[in-house]
N, C-alpha and C positions, 0 to 999 in steps of 0.2 A: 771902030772896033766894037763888038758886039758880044754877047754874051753876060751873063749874071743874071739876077732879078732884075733890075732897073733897066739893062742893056744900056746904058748913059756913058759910055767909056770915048777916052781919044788916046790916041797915041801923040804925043810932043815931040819932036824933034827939035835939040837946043843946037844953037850955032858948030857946041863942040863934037857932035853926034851924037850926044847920052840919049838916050829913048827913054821917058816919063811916060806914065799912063795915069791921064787923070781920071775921076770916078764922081759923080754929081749924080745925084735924085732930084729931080723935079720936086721943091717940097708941094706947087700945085698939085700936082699927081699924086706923090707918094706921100706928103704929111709923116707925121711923127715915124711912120714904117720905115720912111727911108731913113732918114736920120738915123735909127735902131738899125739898119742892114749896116750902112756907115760904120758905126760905132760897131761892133761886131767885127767891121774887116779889121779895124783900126787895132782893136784886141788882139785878135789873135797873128798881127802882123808884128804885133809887139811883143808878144808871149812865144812866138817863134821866132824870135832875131837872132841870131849867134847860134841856132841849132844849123845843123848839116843837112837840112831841107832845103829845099830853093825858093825860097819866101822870097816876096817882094820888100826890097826896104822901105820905108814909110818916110816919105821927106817930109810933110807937114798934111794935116786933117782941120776940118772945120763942120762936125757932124752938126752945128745947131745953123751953119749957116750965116753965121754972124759977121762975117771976116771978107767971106768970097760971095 
């Protein structure tokens, strides 16, 4: 899947058919930038939840990297 700054994206297909898009910055490549692009989706994914926009819901983030 393609598209963004980073263009790092996949699409998941889980056994039940839910469609996931996951989103990953190379921190070789993009360093502290990506992290901060990260963090930034992560906001306003969260500052737009429950509005009548069609935001993505946010299952879990890891902008420092630490986890995934």
């Amino acid at each position: 899947m393609g598209g963004g700054i980073t263009n790092t994206k996949w699409v998941l297909v889980l056994a039940t058919g839910e469609r996931l898009v996951m989103r990953w910055a190379d921190p070789a490549r993009w360093g502290r930038l990506g992290s901060e692009h990260v963090r930034r989706e992560v906001l306003a994914c969260e500052l737009l939840a429950g509005s009548e926009l069609p935001v993505p819901v946010l299952i879990a983030s890891d902008p420092e990297g630490s986890s995934a």
